[in-house]
C-alpha positions in Angstrom: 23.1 -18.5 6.4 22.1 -20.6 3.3 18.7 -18.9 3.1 20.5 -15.6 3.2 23.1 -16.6 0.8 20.3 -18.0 -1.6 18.2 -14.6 -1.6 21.2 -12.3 -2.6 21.7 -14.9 -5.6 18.3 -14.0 -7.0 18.0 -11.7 -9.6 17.1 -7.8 -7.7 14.0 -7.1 -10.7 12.9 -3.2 -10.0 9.3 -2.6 -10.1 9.1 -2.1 -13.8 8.6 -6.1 -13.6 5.0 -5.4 -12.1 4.4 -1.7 -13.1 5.7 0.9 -15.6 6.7 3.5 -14.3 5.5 7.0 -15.9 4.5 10.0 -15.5 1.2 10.3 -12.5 -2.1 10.3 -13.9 -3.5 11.4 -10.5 -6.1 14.1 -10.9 -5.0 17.4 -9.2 -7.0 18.0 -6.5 -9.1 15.1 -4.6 -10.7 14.5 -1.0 -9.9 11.0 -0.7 -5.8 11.2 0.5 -3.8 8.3 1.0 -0.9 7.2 3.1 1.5 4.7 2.1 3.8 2.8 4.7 6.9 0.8 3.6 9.0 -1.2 6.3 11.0 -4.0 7.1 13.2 -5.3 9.4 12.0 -3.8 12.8 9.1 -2.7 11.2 6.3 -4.6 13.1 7.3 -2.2 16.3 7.3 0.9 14.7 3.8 0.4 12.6 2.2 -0.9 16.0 4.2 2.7 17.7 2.2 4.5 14.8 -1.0 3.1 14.2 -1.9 3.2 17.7 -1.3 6.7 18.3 -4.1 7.2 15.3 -7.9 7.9 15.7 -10.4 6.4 13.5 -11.2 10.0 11.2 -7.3 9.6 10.1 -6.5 9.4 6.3 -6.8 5.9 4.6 -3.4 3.9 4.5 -1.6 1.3 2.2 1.4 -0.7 3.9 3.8 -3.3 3.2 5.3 -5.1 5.7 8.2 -7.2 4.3 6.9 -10.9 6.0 6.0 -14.3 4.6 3.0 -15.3 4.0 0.2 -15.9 6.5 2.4 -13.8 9.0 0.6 -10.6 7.2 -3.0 -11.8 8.5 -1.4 -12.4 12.1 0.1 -9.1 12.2 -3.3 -7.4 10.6 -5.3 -9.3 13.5 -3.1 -8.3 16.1 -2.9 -4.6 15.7 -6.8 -4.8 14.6 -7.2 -5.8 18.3 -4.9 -2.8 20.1 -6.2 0.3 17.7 -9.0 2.5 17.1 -8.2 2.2 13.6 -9.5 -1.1 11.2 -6.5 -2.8 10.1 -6.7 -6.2 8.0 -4.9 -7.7 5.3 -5.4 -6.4 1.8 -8.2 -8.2 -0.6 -8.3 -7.4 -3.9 -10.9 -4.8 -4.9 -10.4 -3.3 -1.3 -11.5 0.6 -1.5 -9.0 2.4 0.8 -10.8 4.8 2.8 -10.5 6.8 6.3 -9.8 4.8 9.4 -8.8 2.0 7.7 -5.4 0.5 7.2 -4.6 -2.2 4.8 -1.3 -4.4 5.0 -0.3 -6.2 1.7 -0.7 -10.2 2.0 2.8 -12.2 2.4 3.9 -13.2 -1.1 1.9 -11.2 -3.1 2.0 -7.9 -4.5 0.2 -4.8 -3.7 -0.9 -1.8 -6.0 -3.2 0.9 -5.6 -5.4 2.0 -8.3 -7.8 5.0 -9.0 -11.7 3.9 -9.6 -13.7 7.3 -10.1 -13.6 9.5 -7.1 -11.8 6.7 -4.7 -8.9 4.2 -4.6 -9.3 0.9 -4.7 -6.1 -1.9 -4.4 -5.1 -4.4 -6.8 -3.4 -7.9 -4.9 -1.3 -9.4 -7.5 1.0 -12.4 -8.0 4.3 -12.0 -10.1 8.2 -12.4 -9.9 10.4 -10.7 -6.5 10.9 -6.6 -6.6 14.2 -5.9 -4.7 14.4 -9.7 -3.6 10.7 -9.2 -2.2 7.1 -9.5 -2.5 5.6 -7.7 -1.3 8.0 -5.4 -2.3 7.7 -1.4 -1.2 8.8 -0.4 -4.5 5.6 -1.7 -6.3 3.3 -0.1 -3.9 5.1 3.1 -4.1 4.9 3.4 -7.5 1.5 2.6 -7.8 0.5 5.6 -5.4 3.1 8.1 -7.3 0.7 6.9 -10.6 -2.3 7.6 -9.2 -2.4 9.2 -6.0 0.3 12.0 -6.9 0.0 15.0 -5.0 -2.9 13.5 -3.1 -0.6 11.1 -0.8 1.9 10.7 2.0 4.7 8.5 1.9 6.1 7.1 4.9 9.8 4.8 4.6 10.6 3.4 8.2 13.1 0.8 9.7 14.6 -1.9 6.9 17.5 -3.5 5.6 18.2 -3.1 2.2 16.6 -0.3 -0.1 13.2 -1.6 -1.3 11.1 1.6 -1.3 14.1 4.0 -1.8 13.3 4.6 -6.0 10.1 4.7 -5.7 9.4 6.9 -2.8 11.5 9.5 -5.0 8.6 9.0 -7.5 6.2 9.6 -4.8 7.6 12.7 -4.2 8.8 14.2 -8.0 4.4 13.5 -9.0 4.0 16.0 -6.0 2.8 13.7 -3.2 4.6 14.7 0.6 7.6 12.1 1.7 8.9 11.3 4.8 11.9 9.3 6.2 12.3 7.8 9.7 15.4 9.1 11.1 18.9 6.8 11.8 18.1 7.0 15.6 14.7 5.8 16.1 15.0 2.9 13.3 16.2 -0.8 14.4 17.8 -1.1 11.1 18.9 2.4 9.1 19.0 1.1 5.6 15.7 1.7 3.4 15.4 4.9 5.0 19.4 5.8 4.5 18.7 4.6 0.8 15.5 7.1 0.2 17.2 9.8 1.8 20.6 9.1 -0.2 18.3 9.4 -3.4 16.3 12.8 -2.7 13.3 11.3 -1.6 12.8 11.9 1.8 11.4 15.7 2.2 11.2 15.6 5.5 13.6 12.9 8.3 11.8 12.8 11.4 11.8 10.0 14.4 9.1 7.8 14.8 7.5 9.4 17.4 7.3 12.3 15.4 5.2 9.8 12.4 1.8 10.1 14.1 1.5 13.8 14.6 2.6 14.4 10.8 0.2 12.2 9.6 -2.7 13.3 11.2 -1.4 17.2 10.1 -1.4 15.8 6.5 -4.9 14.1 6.8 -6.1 18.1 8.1 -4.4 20.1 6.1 -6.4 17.8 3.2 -9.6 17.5 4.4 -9.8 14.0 4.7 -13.0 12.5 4.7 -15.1 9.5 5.7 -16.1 6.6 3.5 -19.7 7.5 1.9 
């Protein structure tokens, strides 16, 4: 209960603490798409539910995870082990790319960047976002910037609303937005918040996650890493 107590007296900094926000400077058209996966409480279940269900050809992801540090490795290992897909815990300089999913490291901030024809992501250090880091907000952001119309963004299961703001950017710069639904989640919250705030263009239950993100990777041409 202390612990608890003690994070709601820290100051809740939005993302502007780590990134500007502003209008996307995401070129219109690309074939490198990009998913991006916020989630906390009861997220570890729902990401394995997902990320299993994908095949290797599936578009390129970006996730945070809200967990301490070291925790994001164990998690990265374990569902590295149990899916057709790479998954490991972001390094700086990382290109995103398909069949590979990339889980920002505990206690650090993660932010996707455009380098030429590909995305590449940025693991940073700085103050809390929403009481977190890493925080979904930051990551969110980054992607409405540049990725735009070029991305997906996923909000599951969490407490609180880390990822709600931001996924509304996502969608306003054109990317596609989706919220998991009250039934399905372990905690309703984030999603709630997203939906609350006209992010969410579509609510669907995480069963339905998979399929939707495999028709976005199609109905963009997503392609390998060359």
């Amino acid at each position: 209960m202390i612990a608890a107590d003690s994070a709601l007296l820290r100051p809740k900094n939005s993302a502007d603490v780590i990134l500007s926000a502003g209008l996307s400077t995401a070129v219109a058209r690309s074939t490198d798409q990009i998913v991006a996966i916020g989630a906390s409480t009861g997220g570890t279940q729902a990401l394995e539910l997902v990320l299993r269900r994908l095949p290797a050809t599936c578009p390129g992801m970006v996730i945070v995870q809200h967990m301490p540090e070291r925790f994001t490795a164990m998690l990265a290992q374990r569902l590295n082990a149990i899916c057709q897909i790479e998954v490991r815990e972001a390094r700086n300089g990382d290109r995103v790319g398909a069949g590979l999913a990339l889980i920002a490291p505990g206690n650090k901030h993660m932010l996707l960047r455009r380098s030429g024809t590909h995305y590449l992501v940025d693991i940073v250090d700085g103050p809390l976002v929403n009481r977190h880091k890493p925080s979904v907000d930051v990551l969110f952001r980054s992607v409405a910037k540049f990725a735009g119309a070029n991305a997906l963004g996923i909000i599951m299961t969490g407490m609180g609303d880390d990822g709600a703001r931001s996924l509304k950017e996502m969608r306003d710069a054109g990317a596609r937005t989706i919220a998991q639904d009250e039934a399905s989640c372990v905690v309703f919250g984030m999603p709630k918040e997203a939906i609350r705030r006209g992010g969410a263009e579509q609510v669907m239950a995480l069963e339905q996650i998979p399929g939707a993100l495999l028709a976005f990777g199609r109905s963009s041409g997503v392609r390998g890493i060359s």
